[in-house]
PyMOL Python script that loads the backbone (N, CA, C, O; Angstrom):
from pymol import cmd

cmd.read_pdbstr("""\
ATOM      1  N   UNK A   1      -0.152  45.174  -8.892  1.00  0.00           N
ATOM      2  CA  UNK A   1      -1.127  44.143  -9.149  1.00  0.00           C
ATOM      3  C   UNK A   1      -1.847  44.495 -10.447  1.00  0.00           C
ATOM      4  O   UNK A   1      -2.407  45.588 -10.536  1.00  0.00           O
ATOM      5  N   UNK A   2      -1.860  43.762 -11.298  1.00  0.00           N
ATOM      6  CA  UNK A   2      -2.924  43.972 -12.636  1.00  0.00           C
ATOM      7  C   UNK A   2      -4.179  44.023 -12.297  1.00  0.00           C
ATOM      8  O   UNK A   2      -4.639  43.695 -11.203  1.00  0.00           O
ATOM      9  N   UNK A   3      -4.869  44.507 -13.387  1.00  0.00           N
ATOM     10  CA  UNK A   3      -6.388  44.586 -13.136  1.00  0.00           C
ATOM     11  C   UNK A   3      -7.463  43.645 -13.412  1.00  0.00           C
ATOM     12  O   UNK A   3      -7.351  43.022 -14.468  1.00  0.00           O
ATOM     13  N   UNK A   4      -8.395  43.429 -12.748  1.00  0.00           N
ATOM     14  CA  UNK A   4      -8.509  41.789 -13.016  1.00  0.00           C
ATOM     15  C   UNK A   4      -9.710  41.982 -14.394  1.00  0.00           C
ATOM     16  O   UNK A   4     -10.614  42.817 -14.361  1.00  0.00           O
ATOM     17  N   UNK A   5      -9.443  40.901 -15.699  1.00  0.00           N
ATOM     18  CA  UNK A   5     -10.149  41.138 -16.058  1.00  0.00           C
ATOM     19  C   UNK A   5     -11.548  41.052 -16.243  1.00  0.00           C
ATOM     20  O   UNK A   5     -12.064  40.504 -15.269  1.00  0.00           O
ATOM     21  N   UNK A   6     -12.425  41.404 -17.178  1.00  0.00           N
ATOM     22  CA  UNK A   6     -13.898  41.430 -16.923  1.00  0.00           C
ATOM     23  C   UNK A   6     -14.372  40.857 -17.799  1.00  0.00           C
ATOM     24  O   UNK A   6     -15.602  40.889 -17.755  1.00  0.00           O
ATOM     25  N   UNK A   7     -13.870  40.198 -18.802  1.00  0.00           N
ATOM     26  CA  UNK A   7     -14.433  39.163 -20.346  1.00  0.00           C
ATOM     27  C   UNK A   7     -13.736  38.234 -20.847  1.00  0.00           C
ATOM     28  O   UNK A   7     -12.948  38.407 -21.777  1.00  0.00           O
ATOM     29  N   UNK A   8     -13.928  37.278 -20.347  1.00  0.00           N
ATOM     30  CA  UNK A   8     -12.712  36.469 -21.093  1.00  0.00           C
ATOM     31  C   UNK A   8     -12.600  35.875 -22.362  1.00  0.00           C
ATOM     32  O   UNK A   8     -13.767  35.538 -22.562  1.00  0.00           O
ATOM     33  N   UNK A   9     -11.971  35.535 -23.327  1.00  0.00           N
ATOM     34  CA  UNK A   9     -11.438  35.281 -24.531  1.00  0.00           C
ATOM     35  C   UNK A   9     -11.751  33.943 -24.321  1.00  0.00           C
ATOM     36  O   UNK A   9     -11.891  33.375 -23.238  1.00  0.00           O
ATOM     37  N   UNK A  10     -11.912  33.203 -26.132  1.00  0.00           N
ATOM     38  CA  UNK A  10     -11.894  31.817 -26.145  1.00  0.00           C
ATOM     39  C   UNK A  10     -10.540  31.655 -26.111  1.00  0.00           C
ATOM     40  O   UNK A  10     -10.428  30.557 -25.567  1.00  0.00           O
ATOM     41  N   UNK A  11      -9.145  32.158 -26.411  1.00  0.00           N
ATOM     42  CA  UNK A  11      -8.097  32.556 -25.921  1.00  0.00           C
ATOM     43  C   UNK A  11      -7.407  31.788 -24.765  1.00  0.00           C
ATOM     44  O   UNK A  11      -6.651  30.851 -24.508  1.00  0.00           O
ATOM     45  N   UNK A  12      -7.972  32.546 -24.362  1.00  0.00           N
ATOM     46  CA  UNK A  12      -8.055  32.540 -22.453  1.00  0.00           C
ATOM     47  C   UNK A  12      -8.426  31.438 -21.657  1.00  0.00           C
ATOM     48  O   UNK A  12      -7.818  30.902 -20.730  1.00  0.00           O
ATOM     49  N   UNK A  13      -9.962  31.080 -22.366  1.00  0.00           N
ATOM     50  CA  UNK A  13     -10.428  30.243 -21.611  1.00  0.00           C
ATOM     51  C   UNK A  13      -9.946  28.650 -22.225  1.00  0.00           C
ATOM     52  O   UNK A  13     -10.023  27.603 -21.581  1.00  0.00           O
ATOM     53  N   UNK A  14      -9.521  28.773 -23.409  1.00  0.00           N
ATOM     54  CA  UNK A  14      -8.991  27.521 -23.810  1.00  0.00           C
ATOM     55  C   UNK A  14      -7.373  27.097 -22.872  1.00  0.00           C
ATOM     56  O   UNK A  14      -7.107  25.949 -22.517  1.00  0.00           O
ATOM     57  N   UNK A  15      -6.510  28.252 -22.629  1.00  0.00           N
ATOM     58  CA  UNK A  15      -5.505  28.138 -22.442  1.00  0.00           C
ATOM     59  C   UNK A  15      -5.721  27.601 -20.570  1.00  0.00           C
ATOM     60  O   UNK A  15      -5.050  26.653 -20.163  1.00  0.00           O
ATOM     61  N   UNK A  16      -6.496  28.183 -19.818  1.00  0.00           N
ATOM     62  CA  UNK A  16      -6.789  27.698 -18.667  1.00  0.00           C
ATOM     63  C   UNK A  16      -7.421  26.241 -18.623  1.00  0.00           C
ATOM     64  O   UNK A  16      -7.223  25.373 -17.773  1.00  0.00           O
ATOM     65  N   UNK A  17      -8.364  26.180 -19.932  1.00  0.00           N
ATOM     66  CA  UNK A  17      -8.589  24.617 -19.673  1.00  0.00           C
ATOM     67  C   UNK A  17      -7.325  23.356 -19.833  1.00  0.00           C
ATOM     68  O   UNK A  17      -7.294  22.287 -19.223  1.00  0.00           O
ATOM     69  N   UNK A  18      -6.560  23.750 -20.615  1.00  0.00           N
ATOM     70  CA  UNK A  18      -5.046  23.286 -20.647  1.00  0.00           C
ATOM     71  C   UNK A  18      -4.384  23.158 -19.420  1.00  0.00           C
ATOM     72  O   UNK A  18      -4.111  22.032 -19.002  1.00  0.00           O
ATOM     73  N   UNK A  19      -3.991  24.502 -18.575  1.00  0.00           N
ATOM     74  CA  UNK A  19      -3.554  24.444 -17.542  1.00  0.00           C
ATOM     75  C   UNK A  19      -4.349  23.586 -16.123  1.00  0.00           C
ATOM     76  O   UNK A  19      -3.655  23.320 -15.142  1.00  0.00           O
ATOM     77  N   UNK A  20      -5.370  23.329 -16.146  1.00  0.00           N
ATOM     78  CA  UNK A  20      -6.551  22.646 -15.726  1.00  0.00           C
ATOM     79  C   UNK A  20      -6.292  21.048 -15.824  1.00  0.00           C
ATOM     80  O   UNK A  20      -6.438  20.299 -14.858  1.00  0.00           O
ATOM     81  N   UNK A  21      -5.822  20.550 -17.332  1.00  0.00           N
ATOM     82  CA  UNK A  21      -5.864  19.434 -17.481  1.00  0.00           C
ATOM     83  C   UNK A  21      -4.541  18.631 -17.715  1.00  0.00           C
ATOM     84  O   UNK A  21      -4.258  17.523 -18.170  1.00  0.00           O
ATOM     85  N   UNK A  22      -3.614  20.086 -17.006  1.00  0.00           N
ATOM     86  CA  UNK A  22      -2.246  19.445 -17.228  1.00  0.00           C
ATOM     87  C   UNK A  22      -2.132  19.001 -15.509  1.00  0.00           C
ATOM     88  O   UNK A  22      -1.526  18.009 -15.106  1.00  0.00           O
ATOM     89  N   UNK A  23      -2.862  19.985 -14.643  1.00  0.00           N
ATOM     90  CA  UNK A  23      -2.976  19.706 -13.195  1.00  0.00           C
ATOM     91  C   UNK A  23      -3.257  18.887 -12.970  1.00  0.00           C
ATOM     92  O   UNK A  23      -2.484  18.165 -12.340  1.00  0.00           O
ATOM     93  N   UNK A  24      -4.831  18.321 -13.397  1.00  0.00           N
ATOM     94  CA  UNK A  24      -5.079  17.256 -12.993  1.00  0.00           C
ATOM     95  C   UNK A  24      -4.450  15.951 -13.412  1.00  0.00           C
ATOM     96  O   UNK A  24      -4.360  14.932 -12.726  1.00  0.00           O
ATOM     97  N   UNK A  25      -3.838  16.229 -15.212  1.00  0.00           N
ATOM     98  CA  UNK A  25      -2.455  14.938 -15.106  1.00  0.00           C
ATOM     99  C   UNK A  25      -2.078  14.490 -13.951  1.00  0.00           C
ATOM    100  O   UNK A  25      -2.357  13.476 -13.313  1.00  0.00           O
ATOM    101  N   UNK A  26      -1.137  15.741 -13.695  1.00  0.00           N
ATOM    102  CA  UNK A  26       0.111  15.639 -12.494  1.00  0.00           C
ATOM    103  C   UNK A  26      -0.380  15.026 -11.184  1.00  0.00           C
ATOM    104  O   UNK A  26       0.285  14.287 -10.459  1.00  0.00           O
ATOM    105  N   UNK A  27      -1.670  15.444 -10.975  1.00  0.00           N
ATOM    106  CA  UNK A  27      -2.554  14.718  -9.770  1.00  0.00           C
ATOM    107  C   UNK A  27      -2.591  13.293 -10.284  1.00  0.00           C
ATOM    108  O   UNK A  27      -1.900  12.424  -9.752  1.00  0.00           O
ATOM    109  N   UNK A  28      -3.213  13.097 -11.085  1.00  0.00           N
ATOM    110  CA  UNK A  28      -3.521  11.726 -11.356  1.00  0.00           C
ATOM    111  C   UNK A  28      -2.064  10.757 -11.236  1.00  0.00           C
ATOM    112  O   UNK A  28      -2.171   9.634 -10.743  1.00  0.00           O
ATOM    113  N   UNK A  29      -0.733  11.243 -11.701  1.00  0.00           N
ATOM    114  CA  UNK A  29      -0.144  10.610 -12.032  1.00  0.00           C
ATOM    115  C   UNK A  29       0.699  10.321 -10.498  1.00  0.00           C
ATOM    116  O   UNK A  29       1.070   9.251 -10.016  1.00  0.00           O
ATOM    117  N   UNK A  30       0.818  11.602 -10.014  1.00  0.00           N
ATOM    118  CA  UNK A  30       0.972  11.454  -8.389  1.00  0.00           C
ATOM    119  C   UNK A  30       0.242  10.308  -7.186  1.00  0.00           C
ATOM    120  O   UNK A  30       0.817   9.819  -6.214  1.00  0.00           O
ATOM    121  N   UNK A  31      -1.284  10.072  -7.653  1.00  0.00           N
ATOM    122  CA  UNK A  31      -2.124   9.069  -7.367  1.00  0.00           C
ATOM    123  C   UNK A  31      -1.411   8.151  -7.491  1.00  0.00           C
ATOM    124  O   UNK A  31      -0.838   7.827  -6.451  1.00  0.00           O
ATOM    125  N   UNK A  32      -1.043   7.165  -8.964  1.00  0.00           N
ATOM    126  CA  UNK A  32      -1.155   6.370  -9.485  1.00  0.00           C
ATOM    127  C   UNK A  32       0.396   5.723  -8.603  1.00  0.00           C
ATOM    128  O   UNK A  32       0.676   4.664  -8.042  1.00  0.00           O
ATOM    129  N   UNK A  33       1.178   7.112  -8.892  1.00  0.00           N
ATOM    130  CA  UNK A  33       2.400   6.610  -8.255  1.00  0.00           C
ATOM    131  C   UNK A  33       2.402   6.195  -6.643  1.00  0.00           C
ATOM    132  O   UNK A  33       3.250   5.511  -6.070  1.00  0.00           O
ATOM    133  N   UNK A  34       1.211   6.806  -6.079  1.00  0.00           N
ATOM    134  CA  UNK A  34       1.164   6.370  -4.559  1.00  0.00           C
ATOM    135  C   UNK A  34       0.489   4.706  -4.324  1.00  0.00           C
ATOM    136  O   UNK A  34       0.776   3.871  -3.466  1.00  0.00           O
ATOM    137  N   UNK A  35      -0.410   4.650  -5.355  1.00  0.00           N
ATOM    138  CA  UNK A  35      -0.824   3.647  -5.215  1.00  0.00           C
ATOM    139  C   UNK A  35       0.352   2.292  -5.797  1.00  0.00           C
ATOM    140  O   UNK A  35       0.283   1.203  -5.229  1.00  0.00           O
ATOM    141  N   UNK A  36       0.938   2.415  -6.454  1.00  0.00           N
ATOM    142  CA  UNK A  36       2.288   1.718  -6.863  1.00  0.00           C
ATOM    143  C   UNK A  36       2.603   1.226  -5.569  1.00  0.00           C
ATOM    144  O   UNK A  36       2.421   0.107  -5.087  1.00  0.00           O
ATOM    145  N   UNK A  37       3.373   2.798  -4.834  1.00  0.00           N
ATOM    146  CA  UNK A  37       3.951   2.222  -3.428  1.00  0.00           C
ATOM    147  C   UNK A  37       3.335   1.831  -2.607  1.00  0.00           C
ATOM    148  O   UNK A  37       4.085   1.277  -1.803  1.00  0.00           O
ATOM    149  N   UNK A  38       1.943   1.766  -2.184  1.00  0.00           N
ATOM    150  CA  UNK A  38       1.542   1.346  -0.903  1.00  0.00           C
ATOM    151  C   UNK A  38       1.700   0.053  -1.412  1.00  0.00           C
ATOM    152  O   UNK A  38       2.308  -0.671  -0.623  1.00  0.00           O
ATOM    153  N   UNK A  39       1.196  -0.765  -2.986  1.00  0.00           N
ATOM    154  CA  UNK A  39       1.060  -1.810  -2.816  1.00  0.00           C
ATOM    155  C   UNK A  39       2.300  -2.752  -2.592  1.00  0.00           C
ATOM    156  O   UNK A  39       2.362  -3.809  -1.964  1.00  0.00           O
ATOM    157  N   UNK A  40       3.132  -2.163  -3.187  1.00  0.00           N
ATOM    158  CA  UNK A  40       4.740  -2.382  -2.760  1.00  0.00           C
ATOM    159  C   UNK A  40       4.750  -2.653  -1.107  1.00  0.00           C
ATOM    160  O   UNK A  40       5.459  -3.577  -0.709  1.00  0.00           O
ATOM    161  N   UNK A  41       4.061  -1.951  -0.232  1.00  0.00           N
ATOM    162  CA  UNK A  41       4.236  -2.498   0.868  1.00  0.00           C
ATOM    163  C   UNK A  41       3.487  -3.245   1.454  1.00  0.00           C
ATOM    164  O   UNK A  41       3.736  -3.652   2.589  1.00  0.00           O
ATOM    165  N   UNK A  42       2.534  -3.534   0.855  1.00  0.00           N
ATOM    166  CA  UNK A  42       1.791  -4.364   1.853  1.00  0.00           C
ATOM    167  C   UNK A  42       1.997  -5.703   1.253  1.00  0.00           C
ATOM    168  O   UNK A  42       1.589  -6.736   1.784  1.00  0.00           O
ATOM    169  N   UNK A  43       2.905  -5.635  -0.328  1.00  0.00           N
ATOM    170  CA  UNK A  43       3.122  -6.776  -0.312  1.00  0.00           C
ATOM    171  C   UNK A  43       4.197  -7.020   0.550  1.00  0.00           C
ATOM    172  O   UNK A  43       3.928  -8.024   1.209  1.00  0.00           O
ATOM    173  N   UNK A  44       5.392  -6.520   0.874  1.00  0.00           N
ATOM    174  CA  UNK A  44       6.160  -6.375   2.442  1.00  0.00           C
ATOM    175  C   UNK A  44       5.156  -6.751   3.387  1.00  0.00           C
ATOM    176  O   UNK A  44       5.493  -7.809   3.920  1.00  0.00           O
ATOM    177  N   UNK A  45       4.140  -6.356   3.786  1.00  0.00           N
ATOM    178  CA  UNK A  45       3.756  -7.213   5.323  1.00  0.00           C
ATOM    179  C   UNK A  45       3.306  -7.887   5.168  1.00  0.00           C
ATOM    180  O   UNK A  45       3.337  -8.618   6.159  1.00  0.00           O
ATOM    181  N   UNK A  46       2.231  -8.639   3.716  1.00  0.00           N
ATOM    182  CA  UNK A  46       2.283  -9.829   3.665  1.00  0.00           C
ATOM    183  C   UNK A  46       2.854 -10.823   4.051  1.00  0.00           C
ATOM    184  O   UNK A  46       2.409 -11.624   4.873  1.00  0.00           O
ATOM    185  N   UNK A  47       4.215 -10.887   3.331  1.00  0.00           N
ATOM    186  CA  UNK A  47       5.827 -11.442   3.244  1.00  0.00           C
ATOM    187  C   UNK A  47       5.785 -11.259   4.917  1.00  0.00           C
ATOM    188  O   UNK A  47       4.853 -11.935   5.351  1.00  0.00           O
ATOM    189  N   UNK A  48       6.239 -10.815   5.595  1.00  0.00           N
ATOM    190  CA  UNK A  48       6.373 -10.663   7.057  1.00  0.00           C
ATOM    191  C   UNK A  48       5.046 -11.370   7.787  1.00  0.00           C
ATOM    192  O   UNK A  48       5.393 -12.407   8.352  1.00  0.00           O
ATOM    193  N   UNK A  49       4.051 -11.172   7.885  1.00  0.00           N
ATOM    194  CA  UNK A  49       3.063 -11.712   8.197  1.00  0.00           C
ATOM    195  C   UNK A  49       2.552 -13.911   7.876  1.00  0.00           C
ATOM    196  O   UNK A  49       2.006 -14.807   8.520  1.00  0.00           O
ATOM    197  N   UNK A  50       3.378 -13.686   6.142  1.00  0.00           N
ATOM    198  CA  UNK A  50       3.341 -15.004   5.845  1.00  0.00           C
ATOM    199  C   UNK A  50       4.795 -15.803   7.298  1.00  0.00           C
ATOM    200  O   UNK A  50       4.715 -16.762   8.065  1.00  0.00           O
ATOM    201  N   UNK A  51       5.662 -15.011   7.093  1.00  0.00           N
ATOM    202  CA  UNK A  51       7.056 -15.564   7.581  1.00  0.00           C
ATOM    203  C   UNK A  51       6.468 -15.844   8.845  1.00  0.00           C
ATOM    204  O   UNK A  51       6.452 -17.064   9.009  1.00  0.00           O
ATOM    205  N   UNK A  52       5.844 -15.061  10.070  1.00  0.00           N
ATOM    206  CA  UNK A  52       5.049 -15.221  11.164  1.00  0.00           C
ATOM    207  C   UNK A  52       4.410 -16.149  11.046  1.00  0.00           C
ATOM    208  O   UNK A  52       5.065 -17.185  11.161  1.00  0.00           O
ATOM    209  N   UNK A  53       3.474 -16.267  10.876  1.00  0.00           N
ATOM    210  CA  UNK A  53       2.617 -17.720  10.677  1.00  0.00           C
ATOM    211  C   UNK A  53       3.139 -18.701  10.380  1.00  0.00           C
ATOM    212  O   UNK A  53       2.721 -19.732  10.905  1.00  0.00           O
ATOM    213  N   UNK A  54       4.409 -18.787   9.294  1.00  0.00           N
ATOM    214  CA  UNK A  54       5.066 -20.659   9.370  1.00  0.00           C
ATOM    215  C   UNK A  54       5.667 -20.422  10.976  1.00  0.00           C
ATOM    216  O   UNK A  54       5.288 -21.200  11.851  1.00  0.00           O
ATOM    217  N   UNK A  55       6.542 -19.400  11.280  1.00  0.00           N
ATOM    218  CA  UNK A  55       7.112 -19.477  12.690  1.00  0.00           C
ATOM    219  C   UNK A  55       6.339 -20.400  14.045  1.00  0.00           C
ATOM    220  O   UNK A  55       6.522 -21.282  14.884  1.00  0.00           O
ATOM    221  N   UNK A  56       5.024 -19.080  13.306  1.00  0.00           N
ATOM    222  CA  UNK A  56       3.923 -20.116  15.233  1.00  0.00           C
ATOM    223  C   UNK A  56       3.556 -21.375  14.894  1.00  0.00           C
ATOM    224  O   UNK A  56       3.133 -22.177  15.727  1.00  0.00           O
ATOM    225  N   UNK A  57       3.738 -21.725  13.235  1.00  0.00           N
ATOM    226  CA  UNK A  57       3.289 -22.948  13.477  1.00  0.00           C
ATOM    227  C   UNK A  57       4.300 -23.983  13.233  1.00  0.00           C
ATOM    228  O   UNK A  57       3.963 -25.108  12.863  1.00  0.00           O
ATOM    229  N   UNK A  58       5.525 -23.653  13.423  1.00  0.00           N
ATOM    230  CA  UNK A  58       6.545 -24.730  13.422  1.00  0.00           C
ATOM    231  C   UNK A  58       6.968 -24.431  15.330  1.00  0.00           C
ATOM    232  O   UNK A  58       7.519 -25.213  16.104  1.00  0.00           O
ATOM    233  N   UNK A  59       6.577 -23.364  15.527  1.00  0.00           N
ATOM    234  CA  UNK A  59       6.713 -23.753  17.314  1.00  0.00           C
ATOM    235  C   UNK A  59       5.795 -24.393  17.828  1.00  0.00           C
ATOM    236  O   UNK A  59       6.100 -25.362  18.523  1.00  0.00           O
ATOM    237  N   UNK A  60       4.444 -24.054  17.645  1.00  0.00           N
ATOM    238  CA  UNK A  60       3.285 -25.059  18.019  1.00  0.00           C
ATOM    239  C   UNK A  60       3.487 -26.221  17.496  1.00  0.00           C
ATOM    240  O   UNK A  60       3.228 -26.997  18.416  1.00  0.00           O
ATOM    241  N   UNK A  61       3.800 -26.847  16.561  1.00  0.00           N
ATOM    242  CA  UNK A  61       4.040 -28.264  15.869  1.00  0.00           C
ATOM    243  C   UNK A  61       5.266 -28.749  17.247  1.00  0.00           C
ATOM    244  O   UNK A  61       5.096 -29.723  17.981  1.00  0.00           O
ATOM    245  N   UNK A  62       6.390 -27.848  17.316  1.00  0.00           N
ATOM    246  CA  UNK A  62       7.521 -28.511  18.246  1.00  0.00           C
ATOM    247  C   UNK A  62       7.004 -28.870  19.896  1.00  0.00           C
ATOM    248  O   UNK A  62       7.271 -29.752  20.712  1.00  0.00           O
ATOM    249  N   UNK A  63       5.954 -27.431  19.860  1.00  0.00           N
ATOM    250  CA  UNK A  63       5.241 -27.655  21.434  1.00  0.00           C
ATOM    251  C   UNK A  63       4.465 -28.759  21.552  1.00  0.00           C
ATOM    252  O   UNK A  63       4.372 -29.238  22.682  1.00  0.00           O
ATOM    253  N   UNK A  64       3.743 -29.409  20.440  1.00  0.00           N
ATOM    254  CA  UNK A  64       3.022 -30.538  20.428  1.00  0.00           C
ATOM    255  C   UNK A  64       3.648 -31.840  20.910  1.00  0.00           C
ATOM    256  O   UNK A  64       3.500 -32.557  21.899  1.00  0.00           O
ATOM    257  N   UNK A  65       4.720 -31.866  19.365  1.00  0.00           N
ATOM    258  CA  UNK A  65       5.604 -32.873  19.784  1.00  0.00           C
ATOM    259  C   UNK A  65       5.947 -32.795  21.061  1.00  0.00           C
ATOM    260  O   UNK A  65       5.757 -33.878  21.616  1.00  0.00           O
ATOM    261  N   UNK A  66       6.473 -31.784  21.936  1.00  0.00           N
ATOM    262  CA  UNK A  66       7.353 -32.131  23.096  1.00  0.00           C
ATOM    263  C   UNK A  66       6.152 -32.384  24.264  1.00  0.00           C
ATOM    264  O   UNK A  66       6.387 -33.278  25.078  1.00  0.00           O
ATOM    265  N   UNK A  67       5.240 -31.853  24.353  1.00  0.00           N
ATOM    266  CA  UNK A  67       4.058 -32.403  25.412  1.00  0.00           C
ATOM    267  C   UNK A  67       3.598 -34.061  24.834  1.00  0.00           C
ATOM    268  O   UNK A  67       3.421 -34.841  25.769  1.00  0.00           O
ATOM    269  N   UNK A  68       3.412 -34.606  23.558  1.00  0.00           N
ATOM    270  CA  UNK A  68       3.192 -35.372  23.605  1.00  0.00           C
ATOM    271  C   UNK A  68       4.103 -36.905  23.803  1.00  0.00           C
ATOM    272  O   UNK A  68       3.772 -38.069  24.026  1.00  0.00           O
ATOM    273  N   UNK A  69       5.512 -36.133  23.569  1.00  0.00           N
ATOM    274  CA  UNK A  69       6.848 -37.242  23.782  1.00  0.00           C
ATOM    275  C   UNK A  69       7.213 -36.953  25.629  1.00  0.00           C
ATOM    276  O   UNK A  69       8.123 -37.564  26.189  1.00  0.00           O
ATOM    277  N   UNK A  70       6.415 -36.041  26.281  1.00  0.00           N
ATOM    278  CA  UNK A  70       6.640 -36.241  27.419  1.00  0.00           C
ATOM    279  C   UNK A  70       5.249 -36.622  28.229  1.00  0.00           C
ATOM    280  O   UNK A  70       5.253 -36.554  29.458  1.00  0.00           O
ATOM    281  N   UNK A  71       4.312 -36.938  27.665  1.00  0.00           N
ATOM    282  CA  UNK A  71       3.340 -38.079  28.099  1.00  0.00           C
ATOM    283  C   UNK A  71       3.709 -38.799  27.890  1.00  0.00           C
ATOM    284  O   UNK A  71       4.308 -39.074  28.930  1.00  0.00           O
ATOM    285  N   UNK A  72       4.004 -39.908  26.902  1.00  0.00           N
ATOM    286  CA  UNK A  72       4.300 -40.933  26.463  1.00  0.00           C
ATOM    287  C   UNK A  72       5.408 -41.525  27.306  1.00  0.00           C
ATOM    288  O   UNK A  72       5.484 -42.716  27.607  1.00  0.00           O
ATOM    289  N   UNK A  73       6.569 -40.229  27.785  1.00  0.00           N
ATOM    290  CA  UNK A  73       7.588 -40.751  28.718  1.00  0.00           C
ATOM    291  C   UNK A  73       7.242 -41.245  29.820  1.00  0.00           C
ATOM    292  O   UNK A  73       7.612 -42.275  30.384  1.00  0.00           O
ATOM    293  N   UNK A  74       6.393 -40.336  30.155  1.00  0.00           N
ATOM    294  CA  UNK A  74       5.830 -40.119  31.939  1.00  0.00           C
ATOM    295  C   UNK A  74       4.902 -42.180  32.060  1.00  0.00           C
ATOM    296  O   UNK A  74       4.672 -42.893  33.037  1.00  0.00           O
ATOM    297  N   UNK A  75       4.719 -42.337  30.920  1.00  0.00           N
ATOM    298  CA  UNK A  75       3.799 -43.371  31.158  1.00  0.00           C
ATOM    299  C   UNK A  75       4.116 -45.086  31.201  1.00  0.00           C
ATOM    300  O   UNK A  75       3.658 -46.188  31.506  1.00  0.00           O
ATOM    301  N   UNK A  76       5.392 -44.279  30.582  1.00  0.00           N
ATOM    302  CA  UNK A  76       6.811 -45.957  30.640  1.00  0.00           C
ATOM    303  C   UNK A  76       7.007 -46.229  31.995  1.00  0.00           C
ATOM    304  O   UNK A  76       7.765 -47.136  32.339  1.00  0.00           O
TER     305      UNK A  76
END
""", "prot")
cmd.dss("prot")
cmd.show_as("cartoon", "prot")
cmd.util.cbc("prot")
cmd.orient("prot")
């Protein structure tokens, strides 16, 4: 194990602020890329969620029709 040192250099401390701000790049860019994909999916359940809703309402529209074409029968 080396010895740790006890003064640091502008050297030193410049080269860690580098390594510092190359990290937090890689973070940031890791972020950016997550946020990409989630929105990628929720535009997916949108899309799924939109497709649901015409569904219930082209079955409710058919359930209408058919209760109301079988009053209308019942009354001939």
């Amino acid at each position: 194990m080396s010895p740790v040192r006890e003064a640091w250099t502008d050297d030193r401390l410049d080269d860690l602020s580098r390594r510092v701000s190359r990290g937090f790049d890689r973070v940031d860019a890791d972020v950016r890329g997550f946020r990409a994909e989630m929105n990628r999916g929720f535009d997916r359940v949108d899309a799924r969620f939109d497709a649901m809703q015409r569904t219930l309402l082209q079955v409710g529209g058919g359930l209408i029709a058919a209760i109301v074409a079988s009053a209308i029968a019942s009354q001939l």
